[in-house]
C-alpha positions in Angstrom: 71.0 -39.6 60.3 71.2 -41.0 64.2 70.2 -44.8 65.0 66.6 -45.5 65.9 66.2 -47.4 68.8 63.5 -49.2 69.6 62.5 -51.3 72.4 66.2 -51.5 72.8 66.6 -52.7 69.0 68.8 -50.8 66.8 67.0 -50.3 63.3 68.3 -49.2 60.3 72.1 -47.6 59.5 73.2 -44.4 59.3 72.0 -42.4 56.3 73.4 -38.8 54.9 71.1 -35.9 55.2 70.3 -34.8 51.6 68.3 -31.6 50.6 65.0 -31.5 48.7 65.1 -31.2 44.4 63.3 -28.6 43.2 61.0 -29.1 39.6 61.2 -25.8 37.7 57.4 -25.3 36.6 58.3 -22.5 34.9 57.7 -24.1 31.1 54.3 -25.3 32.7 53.1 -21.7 34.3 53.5 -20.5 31.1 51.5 -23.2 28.9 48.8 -22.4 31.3 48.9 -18.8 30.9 49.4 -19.0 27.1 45.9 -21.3 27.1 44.2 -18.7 29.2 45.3 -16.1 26.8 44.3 -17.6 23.9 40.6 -18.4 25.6 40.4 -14.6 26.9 41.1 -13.6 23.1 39.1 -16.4 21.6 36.2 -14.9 23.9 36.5 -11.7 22.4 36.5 -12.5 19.2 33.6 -14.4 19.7 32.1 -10.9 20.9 33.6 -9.0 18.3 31.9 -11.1 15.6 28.7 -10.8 16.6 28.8 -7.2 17.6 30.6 -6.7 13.9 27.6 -8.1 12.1 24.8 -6.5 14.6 26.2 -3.3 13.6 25.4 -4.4 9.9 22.6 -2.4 8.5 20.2 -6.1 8.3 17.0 -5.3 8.1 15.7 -6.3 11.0 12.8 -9.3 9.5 16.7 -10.8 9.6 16.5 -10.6 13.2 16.1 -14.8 13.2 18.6 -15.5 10.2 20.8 -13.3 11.9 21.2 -15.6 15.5 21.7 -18.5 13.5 24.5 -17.4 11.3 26.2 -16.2 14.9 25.8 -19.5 16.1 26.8 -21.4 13.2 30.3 -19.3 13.3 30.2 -20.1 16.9 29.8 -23.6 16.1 33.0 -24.0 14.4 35.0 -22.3 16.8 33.8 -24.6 19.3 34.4 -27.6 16.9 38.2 -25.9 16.4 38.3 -26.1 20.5 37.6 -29.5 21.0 40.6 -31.2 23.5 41.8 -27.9 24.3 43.3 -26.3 21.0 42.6 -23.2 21.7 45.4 -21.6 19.8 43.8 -23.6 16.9 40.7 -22.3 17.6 41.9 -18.8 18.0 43.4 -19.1 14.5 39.8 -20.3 13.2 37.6 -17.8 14.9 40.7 -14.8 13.3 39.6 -15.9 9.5 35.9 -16.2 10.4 35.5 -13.0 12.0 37.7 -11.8 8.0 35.2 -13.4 6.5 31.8 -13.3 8.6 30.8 -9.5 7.5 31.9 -10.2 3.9 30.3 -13.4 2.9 27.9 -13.3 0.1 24.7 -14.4 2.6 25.8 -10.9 5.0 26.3 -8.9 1.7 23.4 -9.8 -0.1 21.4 -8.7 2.8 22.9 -5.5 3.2 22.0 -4.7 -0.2 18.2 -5.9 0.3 17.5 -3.6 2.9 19.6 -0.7 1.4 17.1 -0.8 -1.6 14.3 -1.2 0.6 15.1 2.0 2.6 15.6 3.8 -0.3 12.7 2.9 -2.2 10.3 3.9 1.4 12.2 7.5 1.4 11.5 8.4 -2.0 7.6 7.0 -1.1 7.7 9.1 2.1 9.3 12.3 0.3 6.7 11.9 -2.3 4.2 12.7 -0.2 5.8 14.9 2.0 6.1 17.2 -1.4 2.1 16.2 -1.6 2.2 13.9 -5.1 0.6 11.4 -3.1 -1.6 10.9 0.2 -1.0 9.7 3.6 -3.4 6.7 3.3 -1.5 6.1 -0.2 1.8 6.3 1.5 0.8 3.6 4.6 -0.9 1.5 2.3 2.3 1.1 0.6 4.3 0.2 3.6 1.9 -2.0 4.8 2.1 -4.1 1.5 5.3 -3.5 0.7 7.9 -5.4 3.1 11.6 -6.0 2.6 12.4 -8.7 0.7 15.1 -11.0 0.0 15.6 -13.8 -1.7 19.2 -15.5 -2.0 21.2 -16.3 -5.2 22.5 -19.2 -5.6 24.9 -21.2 -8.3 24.4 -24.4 -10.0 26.7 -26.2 -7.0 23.7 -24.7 -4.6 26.7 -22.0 -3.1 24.8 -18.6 -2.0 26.3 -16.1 -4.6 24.0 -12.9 -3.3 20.8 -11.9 -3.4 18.1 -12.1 -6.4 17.6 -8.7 -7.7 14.2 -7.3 -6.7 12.6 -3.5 -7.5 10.0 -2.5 -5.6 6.7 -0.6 -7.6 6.5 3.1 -6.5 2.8 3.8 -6.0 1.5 6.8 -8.6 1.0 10.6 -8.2 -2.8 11.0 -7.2 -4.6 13.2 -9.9 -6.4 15.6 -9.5 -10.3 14.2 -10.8 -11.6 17.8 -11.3 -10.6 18.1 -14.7 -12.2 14.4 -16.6 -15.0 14.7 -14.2 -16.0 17.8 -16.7 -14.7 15.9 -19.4 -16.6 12.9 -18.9 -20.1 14.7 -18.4 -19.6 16.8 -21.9 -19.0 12.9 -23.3 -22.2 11.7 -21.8 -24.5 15.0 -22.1 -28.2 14.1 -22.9 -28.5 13.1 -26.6 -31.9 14.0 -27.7 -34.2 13.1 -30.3 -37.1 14.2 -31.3 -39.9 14.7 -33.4 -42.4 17.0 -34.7 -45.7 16.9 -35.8 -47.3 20.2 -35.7 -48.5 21.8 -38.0 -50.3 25.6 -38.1 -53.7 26.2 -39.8 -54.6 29.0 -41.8 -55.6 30.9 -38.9 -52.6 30.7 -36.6 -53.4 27.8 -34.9 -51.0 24.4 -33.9 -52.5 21.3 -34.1 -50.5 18.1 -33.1 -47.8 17.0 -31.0 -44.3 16.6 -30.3 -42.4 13.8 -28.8 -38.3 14.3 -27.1 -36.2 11.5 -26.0 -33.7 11.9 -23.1 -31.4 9.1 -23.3 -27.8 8.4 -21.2 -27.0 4.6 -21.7 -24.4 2.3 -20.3 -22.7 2.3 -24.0 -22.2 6.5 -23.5 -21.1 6.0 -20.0 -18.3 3.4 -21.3 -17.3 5.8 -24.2 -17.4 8.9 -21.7 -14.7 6.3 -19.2 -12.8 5.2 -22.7 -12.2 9.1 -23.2 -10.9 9.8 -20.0 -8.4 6.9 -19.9 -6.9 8.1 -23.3 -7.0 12.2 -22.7 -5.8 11.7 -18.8 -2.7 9.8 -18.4 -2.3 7.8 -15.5 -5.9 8.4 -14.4 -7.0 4.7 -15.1 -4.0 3.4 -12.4 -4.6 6.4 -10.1 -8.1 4.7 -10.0 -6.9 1.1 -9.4 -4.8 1.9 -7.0 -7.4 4.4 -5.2 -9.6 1.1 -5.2 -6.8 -1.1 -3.6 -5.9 1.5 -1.0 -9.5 1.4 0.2 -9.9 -2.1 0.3 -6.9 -1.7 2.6 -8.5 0.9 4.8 -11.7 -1.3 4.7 -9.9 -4.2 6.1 -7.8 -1.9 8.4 -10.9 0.3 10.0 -13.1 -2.8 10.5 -10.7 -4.5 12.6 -9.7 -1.2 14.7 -13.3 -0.9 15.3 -14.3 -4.7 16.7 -11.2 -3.7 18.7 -11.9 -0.7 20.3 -13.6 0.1 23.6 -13.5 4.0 23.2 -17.0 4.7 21.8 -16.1 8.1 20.7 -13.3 6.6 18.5 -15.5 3.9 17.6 -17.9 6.2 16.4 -14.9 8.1 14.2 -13.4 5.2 12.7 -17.1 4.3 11.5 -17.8 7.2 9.6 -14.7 6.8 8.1 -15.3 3.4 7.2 -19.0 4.6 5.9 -17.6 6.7 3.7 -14.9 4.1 2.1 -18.0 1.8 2.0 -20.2 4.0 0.2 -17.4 4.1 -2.4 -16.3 0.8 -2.5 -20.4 -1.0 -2.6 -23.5 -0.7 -4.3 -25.8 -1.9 -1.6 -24.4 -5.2 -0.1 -22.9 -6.0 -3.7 -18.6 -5.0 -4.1 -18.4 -3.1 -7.0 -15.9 -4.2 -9.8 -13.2 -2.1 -10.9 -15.0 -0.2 -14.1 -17.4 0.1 -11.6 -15.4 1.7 -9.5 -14.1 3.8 -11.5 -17.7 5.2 -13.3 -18.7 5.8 -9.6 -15.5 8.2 -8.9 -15.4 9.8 -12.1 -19.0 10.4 -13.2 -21.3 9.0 -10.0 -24.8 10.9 -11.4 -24.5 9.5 -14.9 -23.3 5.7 -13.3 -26.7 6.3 -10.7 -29.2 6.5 -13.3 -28.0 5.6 -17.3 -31.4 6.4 -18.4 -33.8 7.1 -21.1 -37.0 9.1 -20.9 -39.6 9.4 -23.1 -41.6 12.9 -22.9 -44.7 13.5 -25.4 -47.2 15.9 -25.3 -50.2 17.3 -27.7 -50.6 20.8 -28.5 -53.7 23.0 -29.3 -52.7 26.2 -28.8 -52.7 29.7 -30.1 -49.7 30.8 -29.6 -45.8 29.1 -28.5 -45.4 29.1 -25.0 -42.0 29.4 -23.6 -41.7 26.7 -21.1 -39.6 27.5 -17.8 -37.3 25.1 -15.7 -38.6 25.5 -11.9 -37.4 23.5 -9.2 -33.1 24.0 -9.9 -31.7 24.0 -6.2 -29.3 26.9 -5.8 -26.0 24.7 -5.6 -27.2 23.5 -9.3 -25.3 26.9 -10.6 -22.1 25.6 -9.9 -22.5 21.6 -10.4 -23.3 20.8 -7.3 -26.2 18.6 -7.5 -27.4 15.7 -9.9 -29.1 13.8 -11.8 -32.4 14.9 -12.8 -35.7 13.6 -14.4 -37.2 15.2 -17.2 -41.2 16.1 -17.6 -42.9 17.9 -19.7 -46.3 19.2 -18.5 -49.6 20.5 -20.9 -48.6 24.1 -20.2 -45.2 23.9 -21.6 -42.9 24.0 -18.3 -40.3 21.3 -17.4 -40.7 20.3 -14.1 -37.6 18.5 -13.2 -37.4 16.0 -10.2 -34.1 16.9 -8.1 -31.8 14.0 -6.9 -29.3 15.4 -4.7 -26.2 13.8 -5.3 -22.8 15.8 -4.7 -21.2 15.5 -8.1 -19.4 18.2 -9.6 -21.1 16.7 -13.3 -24.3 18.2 -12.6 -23.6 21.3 -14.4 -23.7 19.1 -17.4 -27.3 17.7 -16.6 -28.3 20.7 -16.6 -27.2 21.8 -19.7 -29.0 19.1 -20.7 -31.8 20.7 -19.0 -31.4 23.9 -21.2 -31.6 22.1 -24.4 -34.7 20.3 -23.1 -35.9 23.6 -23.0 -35.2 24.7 -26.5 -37.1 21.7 -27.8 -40.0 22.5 -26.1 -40.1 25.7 -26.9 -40.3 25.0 -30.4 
């Protein structure tokens, strides 16, 4: 290297030209690159985690469960991360993603909902095949939601989920059949008595006196018989009772709700006629109840007991008539009925219009009345 002169001074000596030393990064490029790799795969697996247990068939009132068991995994991966280990932390997020969809918290779970989808197929097939009704089949939804609740051991380690089996509602049944029964249990019971007598020249002198009686002890028995000669009837009832209160609850709301008053108007007569069966008045009827007022409504109306009498001076027996049966009373449409007996020996009944498919049996009742009067 030349002299440096300056200001006519001579500085410094001569000094060899030497070329520049080259570091070989190489090792350091591929530390870098290694890192990089290991937090592009540590990202996926992060990803593929999650996405593994989202695809999980969880019911989805999990939904909140679910995010924190991601994050908690999440959470130890970042733990394993800390000062830059990402080959460590790649190494823990490879076992937790092995053991993530397997753990007895995830499996548990799985099993939950699996029996919980089951069990609202067969309720939805059931009455798709018609063994039970549409309002049966959303009631039971609505107050049947999945459930879960975790196993655990005596160290407090989740082992699994608690075993759980959910009620199946029952078949509906068909009323037609102990409605019948129940009014031959409860048909009038009559007593009567007689004292008439006929004089020498053909004459009756005296009177008669019939009593018309249907009491709450009958109407028990008649309910008593149609628990034990129709199985399943009593918890068809019970559960007919709870799926209205249901509908009650449901329909009332829907209509403070609505602004439609067309739809308000159909929701009411739908709630009217849950009403009618589920209250007495302003008063809730109980379940027994309940269950008189489905089964046998004319006899629950009225358990009554009527006293007829009448004196007789006559020369001859009349045979009393029934006037006043409305057509439908032919095939049990109608119900229940008063009994009087008037001086010229005809029953004039007083009609109550009730639709009851029993009323055939009031007026049986109606014919034997009859036969006693005619006596």
């Amino acid at each position: 290297m030349p002299y440096r002169n300056y200001n006519n001074t001579s500085i410094g000596g001569y000094v060899e030209e030497r070329s520049p030393i080259r570091m070989d990064l190489t090792p350091y490029a591929t530390a870098i690159q290694t890192i990089q790799n290991n937090m592009y795969k540590l990202a996926e697996q992060r990803g593929a985690i999650a996405a593994a247990i989202n695809k999980l068939p969880i019911n989805e009132a999990e939904n909140e469960w679910k995010a924190k068991y991601i994050q908690n995994i999440d959470n130890q991966i970042n733990e394993a991360a800390q000062n830059g280990d990402y080959a460590g932390a790649l190494q823990t997020a490879t076992e937790l993603a092995n053991k993530a969809v397997f753990s007895p918290e995830v499996t548990g779970r799985v099993i939950a909902n699996q029996k919980y989808e089951e069990a609202k197929k067969e309720v939805n097939d059931r009455y798709l095949s018609g063994k039970i009704s549409e309002e049966v089949r959303d009631w039971w939804l609505a107050t049947n939601p999945y459930t879960y609740q975790e196993d655990v051991d005596a160290q407090g380690n989740v082992i699994g989920a608690k075993p759980f089996e959910f009620k199946q509602p029952v078949n509906k049944v068909d009323y037609t059949n102990a409605i019948q029964f129940a009014a031959r249990i409860t048909a009038s019971a009559h007593k009567s008595s007689d004292s008439r007598n006929t004089d020498a020249n053909g004459v009756q002198h005296g009177g008669g006196s019939s009593t018309t009686e249907v009491t709450e002890a009958m109407l028990d028995k008649a309910m008593s018989g149609v628990y034990n000669s129709f199985p399943g009837i009593q918890e068809s009832l019970m559960q007919d009772m709870r799926v209205d209160e249901w509908m009650y609850d449901k329909l009332t709301e829907e209509i403070n709700k609505e602004t439609n008053p067309l739809r308000v108007e159909q929701l009411q007569r739908q709630l009217d006629s849950i009403t009618d069966r589920l209250f007495e008045g302003n008063i809730k009827r109980t379940q027994k109840e309940y269950n008189s007022h489905i089964i046998n409504p004319a006899l629950h109306a009225a358990a009554y007991t009527h006293f007829d009498s009448s004196n007789v001076h006559k020369e001859k027996t009349n045979t009393p008539t029934i006037t006043g049966m409305p057509t439908g009373y032919a095939n049990g449409s109608y119900g229940p009925l008063e009994l009087r007996a008037g001086n010229s020996g005809t029953v004039n009944i007083n009609w109550k219009e009730q639709a009851n498919t029993a009323g055939q049996a009031v007026y049986n009742a109606a014919q034997d009345a009859k036969k006693i009067l005619s006596r």
